[in-house]
VEXDREN-2710 file (C-alpha; in Angstrom, 1 decimal):
% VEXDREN-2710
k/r/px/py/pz
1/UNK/11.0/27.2/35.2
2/UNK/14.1/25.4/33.9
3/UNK/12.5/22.1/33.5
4/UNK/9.2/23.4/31.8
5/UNK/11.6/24.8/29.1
6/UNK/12.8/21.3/28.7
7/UNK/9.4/19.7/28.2
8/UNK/8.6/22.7/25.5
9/UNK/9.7/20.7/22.6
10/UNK/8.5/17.5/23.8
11/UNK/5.0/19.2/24.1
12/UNK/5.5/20.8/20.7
13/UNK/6.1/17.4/19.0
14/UNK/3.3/15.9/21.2
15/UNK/0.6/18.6/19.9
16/UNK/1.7/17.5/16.7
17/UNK/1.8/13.9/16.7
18/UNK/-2.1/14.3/18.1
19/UNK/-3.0/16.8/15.6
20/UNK/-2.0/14.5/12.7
21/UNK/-3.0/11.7/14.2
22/UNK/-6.3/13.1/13.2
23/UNK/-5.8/13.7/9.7
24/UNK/-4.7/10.3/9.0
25/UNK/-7.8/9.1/9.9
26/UNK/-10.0/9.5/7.2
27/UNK/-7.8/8.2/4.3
28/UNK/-7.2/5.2/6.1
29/UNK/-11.0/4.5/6.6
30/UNK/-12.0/4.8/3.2
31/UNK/-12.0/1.3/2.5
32/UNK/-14.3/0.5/5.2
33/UNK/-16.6/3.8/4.1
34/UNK/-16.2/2.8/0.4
35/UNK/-17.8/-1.0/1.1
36/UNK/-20.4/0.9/3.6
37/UNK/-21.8/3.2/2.3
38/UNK/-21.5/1.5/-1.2
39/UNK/-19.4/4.6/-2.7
40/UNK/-17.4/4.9/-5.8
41/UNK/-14.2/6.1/-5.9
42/UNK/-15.3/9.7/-6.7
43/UNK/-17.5/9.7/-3.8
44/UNK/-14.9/8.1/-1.5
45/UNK/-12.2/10.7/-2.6
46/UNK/-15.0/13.2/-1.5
47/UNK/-14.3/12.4/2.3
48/UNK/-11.2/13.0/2.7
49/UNK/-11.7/16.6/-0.2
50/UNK/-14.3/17.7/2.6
51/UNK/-11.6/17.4/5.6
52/UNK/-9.4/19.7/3.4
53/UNK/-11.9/21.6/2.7
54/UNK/-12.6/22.6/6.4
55/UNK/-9.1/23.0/7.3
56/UNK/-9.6/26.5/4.8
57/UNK/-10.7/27.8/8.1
58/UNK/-7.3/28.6/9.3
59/UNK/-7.1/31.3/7.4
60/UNK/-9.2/33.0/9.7
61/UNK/-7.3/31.5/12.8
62/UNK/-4.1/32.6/11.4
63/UNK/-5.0/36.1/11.5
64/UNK/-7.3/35.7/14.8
65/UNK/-4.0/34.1/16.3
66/UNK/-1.6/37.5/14.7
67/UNK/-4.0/39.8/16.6
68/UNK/-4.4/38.3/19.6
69/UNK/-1.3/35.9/20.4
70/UNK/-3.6/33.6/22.3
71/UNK/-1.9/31.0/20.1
72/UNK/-1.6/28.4/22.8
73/UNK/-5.0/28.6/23.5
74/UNK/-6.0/27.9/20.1
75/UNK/-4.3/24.9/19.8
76/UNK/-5.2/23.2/23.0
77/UNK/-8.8/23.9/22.3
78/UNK/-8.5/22.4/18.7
79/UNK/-6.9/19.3/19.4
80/UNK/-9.8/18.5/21.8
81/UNK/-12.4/20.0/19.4
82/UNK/-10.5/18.0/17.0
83/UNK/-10.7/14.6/18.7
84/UNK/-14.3/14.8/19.4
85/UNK/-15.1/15.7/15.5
86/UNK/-13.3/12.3/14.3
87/UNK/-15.2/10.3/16.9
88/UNK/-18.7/11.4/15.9
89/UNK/-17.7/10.0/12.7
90/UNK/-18.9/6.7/14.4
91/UNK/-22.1/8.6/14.1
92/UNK/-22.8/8.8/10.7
93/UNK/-25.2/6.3/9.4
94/UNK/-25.4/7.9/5.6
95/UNK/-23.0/9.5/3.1
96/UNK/-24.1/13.0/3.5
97/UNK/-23.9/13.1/7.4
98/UNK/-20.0/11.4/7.1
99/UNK/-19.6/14.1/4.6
100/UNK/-20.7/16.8/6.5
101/UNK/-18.8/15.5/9.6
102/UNK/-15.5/15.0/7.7
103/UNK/-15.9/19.2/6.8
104/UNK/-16.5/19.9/10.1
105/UNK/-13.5/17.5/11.9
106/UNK/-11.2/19.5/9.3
107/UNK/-12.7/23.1/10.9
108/UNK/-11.4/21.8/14.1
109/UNK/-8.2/20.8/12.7
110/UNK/-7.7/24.4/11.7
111/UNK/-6.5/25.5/14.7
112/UNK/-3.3/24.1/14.8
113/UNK/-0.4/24.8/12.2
114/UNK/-0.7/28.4/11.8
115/UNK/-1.0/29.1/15.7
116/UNK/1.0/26.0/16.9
117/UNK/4.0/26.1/14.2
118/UNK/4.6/29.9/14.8
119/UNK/5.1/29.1/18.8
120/UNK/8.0/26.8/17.5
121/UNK/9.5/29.3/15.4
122/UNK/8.8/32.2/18.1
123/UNK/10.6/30.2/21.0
124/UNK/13.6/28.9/18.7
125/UNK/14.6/31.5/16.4
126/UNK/18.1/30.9/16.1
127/UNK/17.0/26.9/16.1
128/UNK/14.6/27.3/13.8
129/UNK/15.4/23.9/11.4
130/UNK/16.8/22.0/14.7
131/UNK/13.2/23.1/16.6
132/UNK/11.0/22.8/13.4
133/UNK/12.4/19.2/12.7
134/UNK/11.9/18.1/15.6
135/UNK/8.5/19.6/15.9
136/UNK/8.0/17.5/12.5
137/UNK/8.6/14.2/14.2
138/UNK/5.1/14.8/15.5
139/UNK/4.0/15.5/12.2
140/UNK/5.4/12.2/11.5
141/UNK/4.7/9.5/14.0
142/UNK/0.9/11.0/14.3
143/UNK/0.2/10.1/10.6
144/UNK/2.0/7.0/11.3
145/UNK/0.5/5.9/14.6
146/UNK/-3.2/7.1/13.5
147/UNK/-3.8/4.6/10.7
148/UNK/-1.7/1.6/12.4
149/UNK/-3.8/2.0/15.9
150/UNK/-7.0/1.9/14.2
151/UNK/-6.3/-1.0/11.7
152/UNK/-5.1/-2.9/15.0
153/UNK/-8.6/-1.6/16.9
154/UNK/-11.3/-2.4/14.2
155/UNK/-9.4/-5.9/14.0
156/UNK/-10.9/-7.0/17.1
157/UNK/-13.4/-4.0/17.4
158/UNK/-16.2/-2.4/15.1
159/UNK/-14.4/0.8/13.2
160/UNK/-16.7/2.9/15.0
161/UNK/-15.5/1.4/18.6
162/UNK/-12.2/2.2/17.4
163/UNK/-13.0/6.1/17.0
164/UNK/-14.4/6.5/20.2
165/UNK/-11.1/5.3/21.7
166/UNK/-9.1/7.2/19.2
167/UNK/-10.6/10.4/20.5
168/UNK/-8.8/9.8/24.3
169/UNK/-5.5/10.8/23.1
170/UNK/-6.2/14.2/21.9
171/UNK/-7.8/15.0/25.3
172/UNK/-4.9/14.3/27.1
173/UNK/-2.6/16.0/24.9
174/UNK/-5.0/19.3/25.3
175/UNK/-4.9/19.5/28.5
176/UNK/-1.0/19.0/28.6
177/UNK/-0.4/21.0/25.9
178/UNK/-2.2/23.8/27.6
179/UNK/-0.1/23.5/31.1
180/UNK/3.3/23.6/29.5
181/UNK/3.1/25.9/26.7
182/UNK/2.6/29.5/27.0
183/UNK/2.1/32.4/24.7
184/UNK/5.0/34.5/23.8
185/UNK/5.0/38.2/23.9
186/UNK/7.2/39.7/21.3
187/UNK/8.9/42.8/22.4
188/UNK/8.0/44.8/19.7
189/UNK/5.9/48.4/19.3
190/UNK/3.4/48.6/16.6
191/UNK/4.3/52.3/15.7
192/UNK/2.7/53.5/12.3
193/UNK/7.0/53.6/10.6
194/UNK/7.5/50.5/11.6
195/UNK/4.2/48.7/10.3
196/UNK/4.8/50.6/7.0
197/UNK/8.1/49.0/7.0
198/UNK/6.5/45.5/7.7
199/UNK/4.0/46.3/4.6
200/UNK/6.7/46.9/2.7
201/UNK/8.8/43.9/2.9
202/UNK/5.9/41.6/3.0
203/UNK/5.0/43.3/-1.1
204/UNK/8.7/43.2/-1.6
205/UNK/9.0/39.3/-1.2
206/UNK/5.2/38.3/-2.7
207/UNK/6.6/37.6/-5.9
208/UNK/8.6/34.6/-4.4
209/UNK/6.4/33.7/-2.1
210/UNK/3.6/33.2/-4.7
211/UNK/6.5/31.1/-6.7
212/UNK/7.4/29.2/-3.4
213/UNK/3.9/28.0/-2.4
214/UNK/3.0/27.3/-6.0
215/UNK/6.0/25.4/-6.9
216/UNK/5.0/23.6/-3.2
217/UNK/1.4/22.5/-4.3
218/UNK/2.5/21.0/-7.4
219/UNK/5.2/18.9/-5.2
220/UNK/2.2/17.8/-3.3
221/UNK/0.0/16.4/-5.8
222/UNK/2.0/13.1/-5.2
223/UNK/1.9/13.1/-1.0
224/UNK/-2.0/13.9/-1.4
225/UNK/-2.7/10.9/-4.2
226/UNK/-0.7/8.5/-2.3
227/UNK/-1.6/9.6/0.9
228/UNK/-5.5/9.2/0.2
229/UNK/-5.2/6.5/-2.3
230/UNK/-2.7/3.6/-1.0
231/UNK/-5.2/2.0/1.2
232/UNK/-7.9/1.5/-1.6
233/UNK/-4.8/0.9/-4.2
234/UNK/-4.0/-1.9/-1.4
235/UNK/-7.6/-3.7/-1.5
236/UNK/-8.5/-3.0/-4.7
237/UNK/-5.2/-4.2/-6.4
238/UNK/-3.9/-7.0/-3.8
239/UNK/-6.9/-7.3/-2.1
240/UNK/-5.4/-6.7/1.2
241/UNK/-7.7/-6.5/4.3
242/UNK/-8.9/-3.0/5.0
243/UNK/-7.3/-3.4/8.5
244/UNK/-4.1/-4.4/6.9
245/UNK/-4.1/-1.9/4.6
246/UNK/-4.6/1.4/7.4
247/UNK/-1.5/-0.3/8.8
248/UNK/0.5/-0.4/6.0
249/UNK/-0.4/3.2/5.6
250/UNK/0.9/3.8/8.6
251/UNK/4.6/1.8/8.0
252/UNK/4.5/4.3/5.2
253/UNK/4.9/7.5/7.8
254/UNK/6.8/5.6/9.8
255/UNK/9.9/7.0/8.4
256/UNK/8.3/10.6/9.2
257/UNK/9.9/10.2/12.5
258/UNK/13.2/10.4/11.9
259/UNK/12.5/12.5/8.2
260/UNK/11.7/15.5/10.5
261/UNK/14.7/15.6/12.2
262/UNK/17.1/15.1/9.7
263/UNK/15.2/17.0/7.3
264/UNK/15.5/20.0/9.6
265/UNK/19.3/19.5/10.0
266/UNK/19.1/19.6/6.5
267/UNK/17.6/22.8/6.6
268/UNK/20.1/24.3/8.4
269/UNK/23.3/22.9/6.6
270/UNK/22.3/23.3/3.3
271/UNK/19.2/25.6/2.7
272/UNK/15.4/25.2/2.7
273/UNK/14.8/24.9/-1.4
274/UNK/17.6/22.5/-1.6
275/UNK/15.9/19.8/0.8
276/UNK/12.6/20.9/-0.9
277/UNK/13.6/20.0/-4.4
278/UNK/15.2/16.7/-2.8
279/UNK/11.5/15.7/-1.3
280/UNK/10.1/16.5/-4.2
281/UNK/12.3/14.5/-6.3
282/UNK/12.9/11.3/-4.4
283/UNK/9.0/11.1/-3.7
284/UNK/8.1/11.6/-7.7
285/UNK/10.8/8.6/-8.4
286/UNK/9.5/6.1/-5.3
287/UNK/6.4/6.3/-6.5
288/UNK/7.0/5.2/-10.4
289/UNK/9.2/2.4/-8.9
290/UNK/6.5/1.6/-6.4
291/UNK/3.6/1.2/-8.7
292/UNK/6.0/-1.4/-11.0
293/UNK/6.4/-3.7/-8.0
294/UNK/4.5/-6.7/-6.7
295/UNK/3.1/-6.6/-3.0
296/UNK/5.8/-7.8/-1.0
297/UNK/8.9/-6.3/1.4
298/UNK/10.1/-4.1/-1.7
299/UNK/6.5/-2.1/-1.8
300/UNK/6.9/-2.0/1.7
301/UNK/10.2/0.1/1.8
302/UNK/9.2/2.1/-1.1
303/UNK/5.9/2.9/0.9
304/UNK/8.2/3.9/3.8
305/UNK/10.8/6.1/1.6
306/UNK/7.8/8.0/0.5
307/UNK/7.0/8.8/3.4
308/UNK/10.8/10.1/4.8
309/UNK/10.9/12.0/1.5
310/UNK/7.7/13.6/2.2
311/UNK/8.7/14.0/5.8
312/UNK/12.1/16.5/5.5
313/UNK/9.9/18.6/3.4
314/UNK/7.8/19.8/6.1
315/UNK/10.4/21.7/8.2
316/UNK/11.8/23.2/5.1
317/UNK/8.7/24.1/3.6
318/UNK/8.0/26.1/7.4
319/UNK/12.0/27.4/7.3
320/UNK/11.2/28.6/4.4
321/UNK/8.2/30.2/4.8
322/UNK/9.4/31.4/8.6
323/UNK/12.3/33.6/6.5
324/UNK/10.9/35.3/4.0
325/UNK/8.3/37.0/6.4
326/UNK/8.2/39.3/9.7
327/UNK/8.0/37.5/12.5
328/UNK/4.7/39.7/13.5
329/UNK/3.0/38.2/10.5
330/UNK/4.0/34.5/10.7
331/UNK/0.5/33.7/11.9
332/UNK/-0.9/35.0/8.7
333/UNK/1.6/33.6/6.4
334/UNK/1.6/30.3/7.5
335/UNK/-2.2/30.7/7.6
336/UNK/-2.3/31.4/4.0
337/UNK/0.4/28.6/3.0
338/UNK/-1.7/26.0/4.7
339/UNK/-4.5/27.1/3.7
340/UNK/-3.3/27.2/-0.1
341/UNK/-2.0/23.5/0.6
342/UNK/-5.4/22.4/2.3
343/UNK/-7.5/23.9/-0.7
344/UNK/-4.9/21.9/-2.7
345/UNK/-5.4/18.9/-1.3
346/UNK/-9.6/19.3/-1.5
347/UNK/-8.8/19.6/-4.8
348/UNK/-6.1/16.7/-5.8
349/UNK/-8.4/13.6/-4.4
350/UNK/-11.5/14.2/-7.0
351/UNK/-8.8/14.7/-9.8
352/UNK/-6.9/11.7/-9.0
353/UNK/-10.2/9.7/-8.6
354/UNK/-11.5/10.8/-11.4
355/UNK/-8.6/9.2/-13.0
356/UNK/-8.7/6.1/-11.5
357/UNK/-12.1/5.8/-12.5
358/UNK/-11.2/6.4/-15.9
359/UNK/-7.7/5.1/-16.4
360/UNK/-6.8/3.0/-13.5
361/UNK/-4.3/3.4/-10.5
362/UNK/-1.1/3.8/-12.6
363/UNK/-2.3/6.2/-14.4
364/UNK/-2.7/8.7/-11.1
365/UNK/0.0/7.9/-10.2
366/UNK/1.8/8.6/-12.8
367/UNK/0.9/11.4/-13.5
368/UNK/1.0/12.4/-9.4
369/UNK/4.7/11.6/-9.6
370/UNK/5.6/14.0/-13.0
371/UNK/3.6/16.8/-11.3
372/UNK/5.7/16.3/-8.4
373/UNK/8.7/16.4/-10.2
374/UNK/7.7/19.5/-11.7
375/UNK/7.7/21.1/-8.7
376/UNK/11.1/19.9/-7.7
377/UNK/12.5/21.8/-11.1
378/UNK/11.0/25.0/-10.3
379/UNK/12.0/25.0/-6.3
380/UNK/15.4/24.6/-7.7
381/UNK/15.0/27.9/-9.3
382/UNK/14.4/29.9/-6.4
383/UNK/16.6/32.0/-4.0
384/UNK/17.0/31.0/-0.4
385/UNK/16.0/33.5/1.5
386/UNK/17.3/35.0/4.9
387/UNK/15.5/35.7/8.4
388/UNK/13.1/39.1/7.9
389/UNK/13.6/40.8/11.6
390/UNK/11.1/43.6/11.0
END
């Protein structure tokens, strides 16, 4: 029993690193989809918008996960529903079907953060930064490894060869995830004073949590533009090779790895908002210095502090978020903040292309960094809360 403890957070970061593995998928094919399909840049931003789109759906598994604790279950069964979505993306032969199949590869993805972060913060609630950071490395190397496996695959194999054998990892991880972690039943009575009390502290803090998760979005307007956009800034701009390009996408997460950690360390020494506002603010301030700079080993290490400031965000945003609510309604609170950040991010890609079609790549992302800076101001304004019990 001893030992299987041990492997929990190793299978917590591996769920991770296979669910975002996933997500970086898309953005780092729309190069090859864009020359394809013959798309503009509207249209290619579309792809990645429809993904977001379909990750809206864990809303519903947020609260299906609160009622039923069958969290682990989710999971496992959305990383292999997940894995087999992004492969039939191989499929597609016109824009509407890749469309369509993007939506429905982000319904899969749904499943994990709001079931699969709560476990974290349910086995390790007095480690909850420690446990959430390193639960982030996941978050991390998967967005890193995704794009840099399939730029190295579709360099010697067709991009849609290279999904098929993308799709084996998150099979694997499924069924391991599903043997080592277990759900966990809270000792706790549902008796009608207590879920009045519940109720009541959840109204009591809605004020800040709608300024939290709105002073959140606006820090990600930068992550989402560069996240979706580098690849295609990349070819476009330097006319790097779309292969070359997913990589460097990659070496941009690459950073993530040790950004979860540290950022959850963070966390616990000097408060969620503070780490927050420092994401927010080193990522707004890479990003004007990036988009001065010529291609070469300087763009590179910006690409990579972008992506370790983004990184320590991720456990602070959870700590955060993990806090200010009752454990019994985690589910549906982080349901609801990933869902307001996936709705965000359908939304940022057509804005940002929109602007590149008008105004050109500086101009997004420009104007992605002040938005993200913005964001940093107001986090700075808010007050750190403590762990709600009830």
């Amino acid at each position: 029993m001893q030992e299987k403890k041990e492997l929990l957070l190793p299978a917590f970061a591996l769920g991770h690193t296979t669910h975002h593995l996933y997500t970086a998928i898309i953005p780092a094919l729309l190069p090859v989809f864009k020359n394809t399909f013959n798309l503009t840049y509207i249209e290619a931003s579309l792809l990645p918008a429809a993904f977001q789109a379909g990750l809206t759906a864990q809303i519903a598994v947020g609260i299906y996960s609160d009622r039923t604790a069958k969290r682990s279950i989710i999971v496992s069964a959305g990383l292999a529903a997940t894995a087999l979505t992004i492969a039939a993306l191989a499929l597609a032969h016109t824009y509407h079907l890749l469309l369509t199949l993007s939506f429905l590869a982000g319904v899969a993805a749904s499943t994990y953060h709001p079931a699969g972060t709560t476990l974290v913060t349910e086995y390790y609630p007095r480690k909850m930064g420690f446990a959430l950071g390193i639960h982030a490395i996941g978050g991390g190397l998967g967005t890193s490894l995704g794009p840099i496996l399939l730029g190295a695959l579709a360099a010697y194999l067709s991009w849609q060869e290279a999904l098929y054998i993308i799709a084996l990892p998150g099979l694997v991880a499924a069924l391991i995830y599903s043997r080592l972690v277990k759900d966990v039943r809270l000792g706790w009575v549902g008796t009608q004073k207590q879920k009045k009390l519940e109720e009541g502290s959840i109204k009591k803090v809605a004020p800040l949590l709608t300024t939290f998760i709105a002073a959140y979005l606006l820090g990600m307007f930068a992550a989402e533009t560069t996240i979706d956009f580098i690849p295609l800034y990349l070819t476009t701009v330097f006319l790097v090779a779309a292969p070359t390009a997913a990589i460097l996408l990659g070496l941009m997460r690459i950073l993530g790895v040790i950004g979860g950690p540290v950022g959850g360390a963070m966390v616990d020494k000097l408060g969620s908002k503070r780490v927050l506002s420092l994401s927010f603010f080193g990522q707004a301030a890479c990003i004007l210095i990036l988009i001065q700079l010529d291609l070469g080993g300087a763009l590179y290490i910006l690409l990579a502090l972008i992506g370790f400031f983004f990184a320590i965000q991720i456990p602070a945003g959870n700590a955060y978020l993990a806090k200010l609510v009752p454990e019994r309604r985690r589910g549906t609170a982080y349901a609801l903040f990933f869902t307001a950040n996936v709705a965000w991010a359908a939304i940022v890609p057509p804005i940002s292309g929109a602007i590149i079609e008008a105004h050109g790549f500086q101009a997004a992302f420009t104007t992605a960094a002040l938005v993200c800076a913005a964001g940093a101001a107001i986090m700075l304004l808010l007050r750190e809360p403590t762990v709600k019990k009830i």
